[in-house]
C-alpha positions in Angstrom: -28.4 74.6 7.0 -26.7 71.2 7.9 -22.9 71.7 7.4 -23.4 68.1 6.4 -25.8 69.2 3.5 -24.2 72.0 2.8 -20.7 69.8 2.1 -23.3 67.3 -0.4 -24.3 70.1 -2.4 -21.1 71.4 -3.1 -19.6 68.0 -4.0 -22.5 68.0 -6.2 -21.8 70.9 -8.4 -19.1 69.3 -10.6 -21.2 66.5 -11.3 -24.1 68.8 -11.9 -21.8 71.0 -14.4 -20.4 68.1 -15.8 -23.8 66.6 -16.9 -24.8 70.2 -18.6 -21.7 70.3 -20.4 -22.3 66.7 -21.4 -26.1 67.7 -22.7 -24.8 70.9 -24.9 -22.0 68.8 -26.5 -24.2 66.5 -27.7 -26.7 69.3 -28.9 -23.8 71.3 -31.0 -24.5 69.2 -34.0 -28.2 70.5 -34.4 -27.1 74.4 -34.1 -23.9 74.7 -35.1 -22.8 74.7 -39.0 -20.7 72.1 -40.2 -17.2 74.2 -40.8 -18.1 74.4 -37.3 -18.8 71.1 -36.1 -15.7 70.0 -37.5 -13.6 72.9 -35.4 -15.5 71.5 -32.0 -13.5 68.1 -33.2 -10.7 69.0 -34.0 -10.9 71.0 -30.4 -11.4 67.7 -28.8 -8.3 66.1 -31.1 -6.1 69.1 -30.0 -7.4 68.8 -26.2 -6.1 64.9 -25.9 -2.8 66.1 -27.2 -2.9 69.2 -24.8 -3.4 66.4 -22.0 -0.4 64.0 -23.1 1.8 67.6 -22.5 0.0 67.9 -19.3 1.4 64.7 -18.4 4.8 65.8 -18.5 4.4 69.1 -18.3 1.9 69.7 -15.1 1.4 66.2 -13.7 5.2 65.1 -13.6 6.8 68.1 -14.0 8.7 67.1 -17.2 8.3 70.4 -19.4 8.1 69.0 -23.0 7.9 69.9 -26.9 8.0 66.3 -28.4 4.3 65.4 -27.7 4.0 66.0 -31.4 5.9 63.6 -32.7 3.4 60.7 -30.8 1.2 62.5 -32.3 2.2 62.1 -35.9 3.3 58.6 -35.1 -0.4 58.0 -34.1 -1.5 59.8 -37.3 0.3 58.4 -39.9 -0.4 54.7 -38.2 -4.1 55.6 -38.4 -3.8 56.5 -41.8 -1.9 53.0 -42.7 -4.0 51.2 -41.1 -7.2 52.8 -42.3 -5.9 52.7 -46.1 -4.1 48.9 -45.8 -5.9 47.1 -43.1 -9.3 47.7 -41.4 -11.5 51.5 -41.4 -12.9 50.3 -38.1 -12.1 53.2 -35.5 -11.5 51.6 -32.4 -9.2 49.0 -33.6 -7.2 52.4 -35.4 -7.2 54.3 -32.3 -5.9 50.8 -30.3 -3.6 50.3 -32.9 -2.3 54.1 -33.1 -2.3 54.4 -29.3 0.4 51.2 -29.4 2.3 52.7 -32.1 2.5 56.2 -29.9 3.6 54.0 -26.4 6.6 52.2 -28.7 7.9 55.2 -30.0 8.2 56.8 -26.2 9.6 53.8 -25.1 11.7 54.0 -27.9 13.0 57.7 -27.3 11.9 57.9 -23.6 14.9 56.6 -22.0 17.2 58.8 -23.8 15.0 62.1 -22.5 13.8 60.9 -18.4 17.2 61.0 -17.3 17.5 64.5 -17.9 15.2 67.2 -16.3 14.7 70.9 -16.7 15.5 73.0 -19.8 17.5 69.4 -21.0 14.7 67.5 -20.7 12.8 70.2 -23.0 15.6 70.5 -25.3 16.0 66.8 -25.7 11.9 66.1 -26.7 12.4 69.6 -29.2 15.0 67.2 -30.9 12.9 64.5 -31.0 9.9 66.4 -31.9 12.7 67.8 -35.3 13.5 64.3 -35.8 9.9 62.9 -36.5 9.4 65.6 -38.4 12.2 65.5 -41.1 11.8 61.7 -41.3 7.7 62.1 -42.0 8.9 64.4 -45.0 11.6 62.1 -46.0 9.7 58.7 -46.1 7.8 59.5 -49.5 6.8 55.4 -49.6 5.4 55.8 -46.0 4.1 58.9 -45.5 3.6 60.5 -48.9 6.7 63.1 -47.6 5.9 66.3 -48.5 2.7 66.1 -50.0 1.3 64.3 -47.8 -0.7 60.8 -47.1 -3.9 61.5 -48.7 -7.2 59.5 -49.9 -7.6 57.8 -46.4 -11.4 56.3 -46.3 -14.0 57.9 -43.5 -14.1 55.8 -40.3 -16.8 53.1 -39.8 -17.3 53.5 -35.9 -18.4 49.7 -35.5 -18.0 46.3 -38.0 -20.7 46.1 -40.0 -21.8 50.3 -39.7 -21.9 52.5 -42.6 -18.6 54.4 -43.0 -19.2 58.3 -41.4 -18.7 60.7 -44.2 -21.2 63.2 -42.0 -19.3 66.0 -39.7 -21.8 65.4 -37.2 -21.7 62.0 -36.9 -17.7 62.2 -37.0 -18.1 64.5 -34.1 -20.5 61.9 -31.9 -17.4 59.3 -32.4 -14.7 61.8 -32.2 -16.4 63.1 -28.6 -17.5 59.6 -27.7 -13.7 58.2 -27.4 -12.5 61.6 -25.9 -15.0 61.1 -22.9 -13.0 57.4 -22.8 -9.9 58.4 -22.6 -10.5 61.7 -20.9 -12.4 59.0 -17.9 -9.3 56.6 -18.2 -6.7 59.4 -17.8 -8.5 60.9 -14.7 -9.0 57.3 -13.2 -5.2 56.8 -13.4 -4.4 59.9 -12.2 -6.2 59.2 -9.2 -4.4 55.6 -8.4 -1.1 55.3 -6.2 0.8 55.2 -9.6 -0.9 58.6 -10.8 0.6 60.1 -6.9 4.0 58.8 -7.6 3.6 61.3 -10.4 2.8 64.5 -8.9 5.4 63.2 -6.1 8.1 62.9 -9.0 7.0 66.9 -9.5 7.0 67.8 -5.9 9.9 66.5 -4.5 11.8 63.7 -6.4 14.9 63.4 -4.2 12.5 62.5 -1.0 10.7 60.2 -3.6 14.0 58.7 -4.3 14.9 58.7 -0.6 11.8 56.3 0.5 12.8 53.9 -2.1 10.9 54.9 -5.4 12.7 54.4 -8.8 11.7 57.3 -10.1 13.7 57.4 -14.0 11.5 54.3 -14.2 8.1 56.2 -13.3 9.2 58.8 -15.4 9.8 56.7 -18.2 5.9 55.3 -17.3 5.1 58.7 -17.2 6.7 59.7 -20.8 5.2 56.4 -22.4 1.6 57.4 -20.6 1.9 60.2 -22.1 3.3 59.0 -25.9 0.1 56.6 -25.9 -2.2 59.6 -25.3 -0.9 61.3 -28.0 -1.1 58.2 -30.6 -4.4 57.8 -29.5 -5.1 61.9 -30.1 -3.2 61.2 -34.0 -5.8 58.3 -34.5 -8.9 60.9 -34.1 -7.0 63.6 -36.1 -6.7 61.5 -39.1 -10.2 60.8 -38.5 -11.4 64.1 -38.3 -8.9 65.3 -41.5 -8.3 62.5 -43.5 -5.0 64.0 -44.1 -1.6 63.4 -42.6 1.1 66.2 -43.4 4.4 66.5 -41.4 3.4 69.8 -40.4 1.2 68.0 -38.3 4.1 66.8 -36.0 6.1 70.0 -36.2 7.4 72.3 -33.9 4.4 74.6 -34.2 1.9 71.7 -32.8 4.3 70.8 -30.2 4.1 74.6 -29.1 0.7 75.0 -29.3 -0.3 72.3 -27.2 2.0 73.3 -24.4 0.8 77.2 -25.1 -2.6 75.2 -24.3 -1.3 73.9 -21.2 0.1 76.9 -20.1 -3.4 79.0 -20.9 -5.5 76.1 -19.1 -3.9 75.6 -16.2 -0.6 73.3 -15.7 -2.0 70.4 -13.6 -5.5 70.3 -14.6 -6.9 68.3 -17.2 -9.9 70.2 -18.0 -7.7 72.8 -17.9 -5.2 71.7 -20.9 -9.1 71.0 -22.5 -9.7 74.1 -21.9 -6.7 75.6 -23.1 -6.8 73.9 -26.2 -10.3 74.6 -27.3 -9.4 78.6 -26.4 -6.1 78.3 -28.5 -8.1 76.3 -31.6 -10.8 79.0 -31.9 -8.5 81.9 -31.9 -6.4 79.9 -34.5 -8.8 78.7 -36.6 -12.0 80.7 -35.9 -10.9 84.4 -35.4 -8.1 83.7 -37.6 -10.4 83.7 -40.3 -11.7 86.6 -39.4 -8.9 88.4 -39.2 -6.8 86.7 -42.5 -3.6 86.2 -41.6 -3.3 87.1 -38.0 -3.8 84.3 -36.4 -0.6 83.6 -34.5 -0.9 87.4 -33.6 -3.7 86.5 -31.9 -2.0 83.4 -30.4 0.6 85.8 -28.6 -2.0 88.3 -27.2 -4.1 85.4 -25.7 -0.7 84.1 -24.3 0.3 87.7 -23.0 -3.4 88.4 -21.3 -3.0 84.5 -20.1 0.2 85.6 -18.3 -0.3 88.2 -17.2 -4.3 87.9 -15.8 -4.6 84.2 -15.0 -0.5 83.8 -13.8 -2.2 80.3 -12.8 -3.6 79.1 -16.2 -7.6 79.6 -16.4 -8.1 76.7 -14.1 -6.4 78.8 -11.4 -9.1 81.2 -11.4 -12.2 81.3 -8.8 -14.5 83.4 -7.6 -14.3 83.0 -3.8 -17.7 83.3 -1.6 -16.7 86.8 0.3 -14.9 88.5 -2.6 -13.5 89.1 -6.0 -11.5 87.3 -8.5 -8.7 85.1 -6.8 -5.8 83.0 -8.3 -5.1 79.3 -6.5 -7.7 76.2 -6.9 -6.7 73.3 -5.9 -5.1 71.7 -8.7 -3.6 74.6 -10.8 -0.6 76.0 -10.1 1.6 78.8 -11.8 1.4 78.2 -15.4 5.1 78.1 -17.0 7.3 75.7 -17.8 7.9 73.6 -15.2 5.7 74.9 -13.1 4.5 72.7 -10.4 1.2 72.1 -10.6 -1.5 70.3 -7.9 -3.5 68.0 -10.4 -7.2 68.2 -10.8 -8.2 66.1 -13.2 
C-alpha cells in the first residue's frame, strides 16, 4: 500500500475515534440512570478544571494547587448571577469565566514570578485564602452553609428552564466541546508555543527576546478563566455552592487528575478526571467510606504503571505496552510535558 495512503489513514483515526466518542456521549442519556447521568457531568465539570491545572501544570510548567479557587470564584458568580440577574447559561458561564480571568489577574502577578515548589506553595495560599473568605462572607456566599435555592438553567432566552438530568447533561457536554475546541485551538497558535517554550526552556525564551513573567501571567489568567467557566457548569450541574467546593481537596484532585492523565495532554487531564470522579463517587459508594482509599491506590498503580500519565501509554505496531506518545511526558509535578491537545 501507498505510503501516502497509508499516512491518510492514520491521520484519520483520531478523527474517526473522536466522532465515536462523540456518538456514545450523546447516547448516555438513553441507557444510563439518572444518578448516573448527573456523575457523566459532573465528570465533564471536573475535566475543564483538570484542564485549567493542565495549563499550568503540563502546558507551562507552572505546578499549581490554586485552580480551585477560580473555580469557586466562577461558582459562586454563577450562583449570583443565576439567583439576582439572568438563569440564561451562556451569559453565566461568560460572566463566571470573567469573574475567574479577574481574580488571576488579580493574584497572578504575585505567583508568576516565582517558579517551582514556590510557585505551588504560593497558589496553595491562594487556594486557603478563597476558601476561608467563601466561609466567612455569610451575605455573599451563605458561609458555611452554603449558597442554596439557585434556579435550573434555561440554556437559551425564551427555553423552558432544564430541571431534567439529561437535558442538563446535553448543555453541560455541549459547552465542554466549546471550550474543550477553543483551548485546543489556542494551544496550537504561536501564543500556545510560547507556552510549552516557557516549560522547555525559559532562559533561551528569555534570551531571544520573549517576556516571559508576562506570558506566564497570560498563561495563569488562561488558565483562571477556564476554571470560572468549569464553576459556572458546576453550579449548573449542583445548584449548590459550598466552600468545600474551592478547598484544598478539589485543588488536589484536579492535579491528581492531571497527573493520572497525562501532564501535557488535554484529553488526558479529561481523562484523568473522569477516572478520579468514578472512583470517588462511583466505587466510593460501593465501598462506604473508602473512597479517598481508593484515590491513593489509583494514584499508586498510576505511578508506578503509566510513569507517563495514561496518555503516555501506546501500544506500538511490533510489540508490547510502551510509555512516550507524543504529547505526554512523565507525570509529576513539574514535569515537562509535550502537549497534545
Amino acid at each position: 500500500m501507498s505510503p501516502v495512503l497509508t499516512g491518510d489513514r492514520t491521520r484519520m483515526i483520531p478523527y474517526a475515534v473522536g466522532l465515536v466518542l462523540l456518538v456514545v456521549l450523546l447516547a448516555l442519556p438513553w441507557y444510563l440512570s439518572a444518578y448516573t447521568i448527573s456523575t457523566v457531568s459532573r465528570i465533564l465539570v471536573f475535566g475543564l478544571l483538570a484542564m485549567s491545572v493542565n495549563l499550568l501544570t503540563g502546558i507551562t510548567g507552572l505546578p499549581t494547587l490554586g485552580q480551585a479557587a477560580y473555580f469557586g470564584v466562577g461558582a459562586y458568580t454563577g450562583a449570583i448571577v443565576a439567583t439576582r440577574l439572568t438563569e440564561v447559561g451562556p451569559l453565566q458561564l461568560v460572566l463566571c469565566a470573567l469573574a475567574g480571568a479577574v481574580a488571576a489577574a488579580v493574584t497572578g502577578p504575585v505567583a508568576v514570578r516565582a517558579r517551582g515548589v514556590p510557585f505551588l506553595m504560593i497558589t496553595l495560599a491562594i487556594g486557603e485564602i478563597g476558601y476561608s473568605a467563601a466561609g466567612r462572607m455569610d451575605g455573599v456566599t451563605g458561609g458555611t452553609d452554603g449558597f442554596r435555592g439557585i434556579p435550573p438553567v434555561v440554556p437559551l432566552p425564551g427555553m423552558e428552564p432544564l430541571t431534567n438530568d439529561g437535558l442538563v447533561y446535553y448543555y453541560v457536554l455541549a459547552c465542554f466541546l466549546l471550550l474543550y475546541g477553543l483551548v485546543a485551538m489556542l494551544l496550537r497558535s504561536p501564543f500556545g508555543l510560547a507556552l510549552r517554550g516557557l516549560r522547555d526552556n525559559e532562559a533561551r525564551l528569555r534570551a531571544v527576546g520573549y517576556p516571559t513573567t508576562r506570558y506566564a501571567l497570560a498563561g495563569y489568567v488562561l488558565a483562571g478563566t477556564l476554571a470560572g467557566a468549569a464553576g459556572s457548569l458546576w453550579t449548573t450541574v449542583q445548584r449548590f455552592v459550598s466552600p468545600g467546593d474551592m478547598g484544598f481537596g478539589v485543588a488536589a484532585l484536579a492535579l491528581l487528575a492531571v497527573i493520572i492523565g497525562g501532564a501535557g495532554s488535554m484529553w488526558g487531564a479529561v481523562l484523568g478526571a473522569g477516572l478520579c470522579i468514578w472512583v470517588r463517587d462511583y466505587l466510593g459508594n460501593m465501598v462506604a467510606g473508602h473512597g479517598e482509599l481508593l484515590l491513593g491506590v489509583l494514584f499508586v498503580l498510576a505511578v508506578y504503571l503509566l510513569p507517563r500519565g495514561v496518555a503516555g501509554f501506546r501500544l506500538p505496531r511490533g510489540g508490547g505496552p510502551t510509555e512516550g506518545v507524543e504529547g505526554a511526558e512523565p507525570a509529576g509535578i513539574g514535569a515537562s510535558a509535550g502537549g497534545e491537545s
